[in-house]
N, C-alpha and C positions, 0 to 999 in steps of 0.2 A: 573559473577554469583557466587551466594553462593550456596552451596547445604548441605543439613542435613544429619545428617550424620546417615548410615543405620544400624550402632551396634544397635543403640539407638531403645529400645522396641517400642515407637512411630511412629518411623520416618519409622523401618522396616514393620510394620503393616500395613504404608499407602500406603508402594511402593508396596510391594507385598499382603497384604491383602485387596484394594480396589474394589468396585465393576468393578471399570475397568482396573481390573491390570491380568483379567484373561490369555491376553495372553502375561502376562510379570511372572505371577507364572509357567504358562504351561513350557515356555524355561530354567526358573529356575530349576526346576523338573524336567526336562528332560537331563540337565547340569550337574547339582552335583547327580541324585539316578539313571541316566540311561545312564553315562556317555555319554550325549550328542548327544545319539540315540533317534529318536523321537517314543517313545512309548508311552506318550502320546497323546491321540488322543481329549482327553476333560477331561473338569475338574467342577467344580462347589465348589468355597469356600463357605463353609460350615458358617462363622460368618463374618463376611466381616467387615472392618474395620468404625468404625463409630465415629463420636467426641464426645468426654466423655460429658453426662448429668454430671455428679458431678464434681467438679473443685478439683485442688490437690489431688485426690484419685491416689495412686501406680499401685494397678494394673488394672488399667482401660483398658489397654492392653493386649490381653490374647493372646497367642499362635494360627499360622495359622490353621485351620484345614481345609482340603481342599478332597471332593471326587473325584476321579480320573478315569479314562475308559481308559482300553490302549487296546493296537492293536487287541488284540484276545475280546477285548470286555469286559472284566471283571472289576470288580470293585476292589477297594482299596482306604483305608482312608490312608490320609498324615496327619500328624501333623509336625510342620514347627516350630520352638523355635529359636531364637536370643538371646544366653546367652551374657552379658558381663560382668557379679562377677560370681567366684566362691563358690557362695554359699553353707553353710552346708547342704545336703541330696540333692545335685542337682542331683546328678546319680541315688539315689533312684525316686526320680519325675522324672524322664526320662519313668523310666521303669513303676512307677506305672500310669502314664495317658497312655502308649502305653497300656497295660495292660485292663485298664477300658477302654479304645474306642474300645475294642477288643471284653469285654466280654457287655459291654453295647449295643451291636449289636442286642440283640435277646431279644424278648418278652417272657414270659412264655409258654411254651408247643412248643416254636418255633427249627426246626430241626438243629442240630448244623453246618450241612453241609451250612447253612442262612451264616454262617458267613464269612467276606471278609477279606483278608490281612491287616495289619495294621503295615506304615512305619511312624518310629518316625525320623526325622532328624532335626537335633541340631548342630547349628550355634555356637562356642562359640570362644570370644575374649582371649582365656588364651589357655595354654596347658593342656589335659588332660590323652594323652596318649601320656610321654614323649620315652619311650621304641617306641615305630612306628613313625614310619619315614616319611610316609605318609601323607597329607593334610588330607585326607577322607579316614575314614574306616568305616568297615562293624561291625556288631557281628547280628548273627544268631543265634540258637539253633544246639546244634552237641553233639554226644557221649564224656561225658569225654575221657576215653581212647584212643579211637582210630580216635577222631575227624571226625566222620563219623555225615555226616545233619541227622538232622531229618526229616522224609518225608513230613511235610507241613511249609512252610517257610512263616508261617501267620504272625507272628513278628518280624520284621527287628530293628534296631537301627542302624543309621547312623550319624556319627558325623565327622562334618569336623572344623577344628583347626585352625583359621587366621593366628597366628604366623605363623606357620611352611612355609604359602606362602610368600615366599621373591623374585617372579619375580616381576622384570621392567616392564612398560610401552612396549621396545621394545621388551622383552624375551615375549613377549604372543604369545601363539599357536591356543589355541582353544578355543571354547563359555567358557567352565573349567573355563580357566585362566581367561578371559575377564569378567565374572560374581565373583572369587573369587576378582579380582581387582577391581571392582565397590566399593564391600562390604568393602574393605582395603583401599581405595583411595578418594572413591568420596567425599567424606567430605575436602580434602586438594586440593581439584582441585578448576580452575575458570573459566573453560570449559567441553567441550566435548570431548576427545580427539577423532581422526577420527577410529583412528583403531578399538577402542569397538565402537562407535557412529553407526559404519557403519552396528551393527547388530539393529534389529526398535526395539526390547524389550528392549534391554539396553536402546535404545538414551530414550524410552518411560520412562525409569525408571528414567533416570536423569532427564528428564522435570517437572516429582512428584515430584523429591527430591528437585527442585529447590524452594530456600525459598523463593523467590518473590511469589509460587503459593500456598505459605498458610494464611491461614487466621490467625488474630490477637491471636486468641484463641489456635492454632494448635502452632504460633510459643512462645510462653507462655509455653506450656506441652514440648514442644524440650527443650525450656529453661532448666526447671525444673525438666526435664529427665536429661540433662546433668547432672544438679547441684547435684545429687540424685546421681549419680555414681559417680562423684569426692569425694564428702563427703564420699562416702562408700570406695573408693580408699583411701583415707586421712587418714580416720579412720583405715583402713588395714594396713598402713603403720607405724604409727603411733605408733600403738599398735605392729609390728612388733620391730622397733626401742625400743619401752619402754622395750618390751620382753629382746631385746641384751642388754642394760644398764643394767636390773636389774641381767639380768645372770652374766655381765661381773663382776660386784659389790660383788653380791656373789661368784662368781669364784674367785675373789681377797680376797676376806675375809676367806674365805674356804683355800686359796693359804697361806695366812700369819699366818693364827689360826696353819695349818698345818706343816708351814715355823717354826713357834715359838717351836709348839711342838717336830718336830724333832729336831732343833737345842740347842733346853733345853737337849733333850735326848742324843745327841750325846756329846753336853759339858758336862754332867754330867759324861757319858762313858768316855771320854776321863782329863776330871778330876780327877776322880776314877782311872785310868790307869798309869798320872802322877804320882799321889799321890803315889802311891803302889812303883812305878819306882823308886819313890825318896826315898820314905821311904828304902826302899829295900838297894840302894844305900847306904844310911847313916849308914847303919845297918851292912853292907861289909864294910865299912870305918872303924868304932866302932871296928869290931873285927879282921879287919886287924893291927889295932894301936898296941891293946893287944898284937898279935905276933909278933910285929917287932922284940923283944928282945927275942923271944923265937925257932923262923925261917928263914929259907934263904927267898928268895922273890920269887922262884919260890914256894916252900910250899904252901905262902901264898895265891898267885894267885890262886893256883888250891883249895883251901880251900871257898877264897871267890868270886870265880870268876872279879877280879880284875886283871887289866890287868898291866904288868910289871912295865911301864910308873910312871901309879898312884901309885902302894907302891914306888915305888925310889921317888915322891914326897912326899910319906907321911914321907918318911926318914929324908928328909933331913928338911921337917918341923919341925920335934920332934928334929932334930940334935940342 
């Protein structure tokens, strides 16, 4: 078996956003935002996932949204995101659709107590919070200072990090793990393995993912999903590398203009330094000569700073 792979904005819409994946979204949501406590009680996705009328459009795909009913009865909107680029302003789109499904809740003159919780959780294939150590974190509302909640916890963001899960097949524990492993794995697998299989929403979700069960058109858009993320990877990378060339190029140009100029500077100092040295020297020679016939050689030593040695040479030169 082949199965598609669930990063892919396509592929994750149709496993979890189809009209019958409701109770394969339920165990997901209850896995990764309720740590696998069953508090949901029902759900009802909100745009359900449907095959694009228009051919080669990008975002033909939009993010899960899904209404939710848990145990006490209440309501709460999910929104569900499968990032795989790290795209410019994707933390701001985070917050701003949690945001606008929050305040788009309420009709004019409508009581603001209408309004329900609204959890954004975002799936992404990269790191984004390298400081946490954690697969899945939270952010809430809280007092700067003293980190105290805010008393209504209507706006959650939930993000959980692929990288950072690095269990095995054998390290799995619970639904967590088994659901974080689909999402990391099921694209290099050629089976079921039994350990996740044995829960019926996972095995349900790899029977979707399986490409035998898509249509001509469906596996067309996987294609063209991948291809769209390699080029965009290619293109990052790309443009990465060019980046370090053209630093390294100026670093070295930078490195030898600078090479040049100090080493003009300093052979000029230390030219100027000889020069003086020697001139000096020849200038103590000169008027060393003059005294031979007029001084002993210590005199002269201490006159020209000439050391005993050199006048007994310049002696015996003139002798």
């Amino acid at each position: 078996m082949i199965f598609i792979n669930p990063k892919i904005d396509f592929a994750f819409k149709k496993i979890f956003g189809s009209e019958d994946s409701k109770d394969i979204l339920m165990s997901f949501l209850n896995a990764l935002i309720y740590e696998a406590q069953p508090v949901i009680q029902d759900l009802e996705i909100l745009n359900p996932y449907l095959a694009p009328k228009i051919r080669g459009v990008k975002d033909t795909y939009l993010d899960i949204k899904a209404k939710i009913k848990d145990v006490d009865n209440s309501d709460r909107t999910v929104i569900i995101e499968m990032q795989v680029l790290n795209v410019e302003g994707f933390e701001k789109r985070i917050l701003y659709n949690a945001a606008k499904s929050y305040s788009t809740q309420l009709n004019s003159g409508q009581s603001y107590n209408l309004l329900n919780p609204v959890i954004a959780l975002t799936i992404t294939d990269f790191m984004m919070f390298s400081e946490l150590g954690n697969v899945i974190s939270r952010f809430i509302l809280k007092e700067k200072d003293f980190l105290i909640d805010y008393p209504i916890y209507d706006i959650e963001l939930i993000f959980v990090e692929l990288p950072k899960f690095k269990k095995q097949l054998s390290e799995l524990e619970n639904i967590i793990d088994k659901w974080l492993f689909f999402l990391n794995q099921a694209r290099s697998l050629s089976e079921v393995p039994e350990v996740i299989g044995a829960v019926p929403e996972i095995k349900k979700a790899f029977y979707i993912a399986n490409q035998a069960n898509l249509t001509l058109e469906e596996l067309e858009d996987q294609e063209k999903s991948e291809i769209f993320i390699q080029d965009q990877r290619g293109a990052v990378t790309k443009a990465i590398q060019q980046g370090l060339q053209q630093g390294l190029q100026q670093g070295l140009q930078q490195g030898l203009q600078q090479g040049l100029q100090q080493g003009l500077q300093q052979g000029l100092q230390q030219g100027l330094q000889q020069g003086l040295q020697q001139g000096l020297q020849q200038k103590s020679m000169e008027i060393a000569r003059n005294m031979l016939n007029l001084c002993d050689d210590l005199m002269i030593s201490q006159a020209t700073g000439l050391s005993l040695k050199e006048i007994e040479a310049l002696r015996m030169a003139n002798s």
